[in-house]
N, C-alpha and C positions, 0 to 999 in steps of 0.2 A: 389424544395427541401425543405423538411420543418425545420425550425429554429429547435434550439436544447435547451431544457429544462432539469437543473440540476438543481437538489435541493439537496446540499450537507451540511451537517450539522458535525461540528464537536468540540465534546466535550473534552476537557484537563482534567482527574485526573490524573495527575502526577506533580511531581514537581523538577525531575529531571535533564530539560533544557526550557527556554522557545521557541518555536514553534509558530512561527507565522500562525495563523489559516487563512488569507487569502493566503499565498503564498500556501500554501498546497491544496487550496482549487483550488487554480490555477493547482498546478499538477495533481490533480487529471480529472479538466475538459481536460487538453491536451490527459493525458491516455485514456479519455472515445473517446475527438472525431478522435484521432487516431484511435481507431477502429472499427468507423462508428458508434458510438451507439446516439441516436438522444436526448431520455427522458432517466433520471435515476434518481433515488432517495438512498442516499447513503449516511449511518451513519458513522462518523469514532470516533475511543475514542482512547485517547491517555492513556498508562496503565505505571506504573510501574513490575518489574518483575515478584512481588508476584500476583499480579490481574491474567496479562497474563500467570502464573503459573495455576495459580485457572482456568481461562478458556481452556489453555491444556488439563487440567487431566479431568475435563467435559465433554469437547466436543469430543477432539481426546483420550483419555486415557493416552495421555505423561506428564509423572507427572515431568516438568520442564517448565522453560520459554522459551520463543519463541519470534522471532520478529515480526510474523507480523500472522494475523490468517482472514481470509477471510471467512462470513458468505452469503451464496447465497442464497438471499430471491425468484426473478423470474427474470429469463430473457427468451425475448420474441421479438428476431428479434433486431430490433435497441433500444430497452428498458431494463433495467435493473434494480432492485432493491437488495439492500444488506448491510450486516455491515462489518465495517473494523475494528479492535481490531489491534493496536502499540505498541510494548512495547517502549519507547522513552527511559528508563532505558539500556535495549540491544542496543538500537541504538547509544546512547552515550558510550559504552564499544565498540563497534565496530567499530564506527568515530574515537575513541581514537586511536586502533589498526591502523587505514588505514591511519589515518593522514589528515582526512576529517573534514569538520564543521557537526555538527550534523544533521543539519537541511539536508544535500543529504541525508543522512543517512535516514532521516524518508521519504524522497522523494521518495526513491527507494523503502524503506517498503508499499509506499502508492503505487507508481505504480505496484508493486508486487500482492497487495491485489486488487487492481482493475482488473488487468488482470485474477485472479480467477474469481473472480464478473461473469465477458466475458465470462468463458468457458477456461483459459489456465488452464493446469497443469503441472507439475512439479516430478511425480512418478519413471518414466524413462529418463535416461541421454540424450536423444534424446528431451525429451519432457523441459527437464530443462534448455537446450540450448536452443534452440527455446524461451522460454519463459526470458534467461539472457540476449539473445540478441534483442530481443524485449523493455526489461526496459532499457537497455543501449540507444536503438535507442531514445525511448520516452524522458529520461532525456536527451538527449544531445539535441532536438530539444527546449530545456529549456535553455539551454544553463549552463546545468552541468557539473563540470568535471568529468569524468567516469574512467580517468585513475587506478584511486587506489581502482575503486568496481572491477575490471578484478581480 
């Protein structure tokens, strides 16, 4: 079997909460080798509202913020390459709401955005389970608590 090569990079503009970049950098390699993926190269940037605003209305045409926004550069069997965009502003409004530390919060944004990366989507209700209960699986084998993302 061959070893597995990530190269995961991950930028903070935001100044919202702070995010520790290796633990993140950890959930994101659990998400990739959950789903067999072997090589992947994977950008992530941590945003405030107004940025992931600006990259909404860009990209998707949704002129508001969003938490999490997944850019699929190639994927190619067990290899992937891609950007992740967080708003960590949304994710700290949201942690608030659940009663969570921030940090699941961006956990679950990141393994969210990886799973696009992969090939999930999220369009239909059928398709958005599968893909909820997919992140729940991946974070709890992190040993998250999952209870209050249900």
């Amino acid at each position: 079997m061959q070893s597995e090569s990530y190269r995961i990079a991950v930028v903070d503009h935001q100044s919202v909460a702070s995010i520790d970049k290796q633990q993140l950098k950890r959930v994101i390699q659990a998400a990739l080798r959950s789903e067999g993926i072997q090589q992947a190269a994977i950008s992530v940037a941590l945003f405030d509202d107004r940025v992931i605003t600006d990259l909404n209305r860009q990209f998707l045409q949704h002129d508001r913020a969003t938490d999490v926004l997944s850019f699929p550069l190639h994927k190619d069997g067990a290899r992937v390459e891609g950007d992740i965009a967080i708003s960590v502003e949304t994710a700290a409004r949201e942690a608030r709401a659940r009663g969570i530390p921030v940090e699941t919060e961006v956990a679950l944004y990141a393994v969210h955005g990886v799973l696009h990366l992969v090939g999930y989507d999220d369009q239909t209700p059928q398709e958005r389970r599968r893909m909820w209960d997919r992140q729940l699986q991946i974070l709890r084998t992190l040993h998250y608590d999952t209870n209050r993302l249900l």
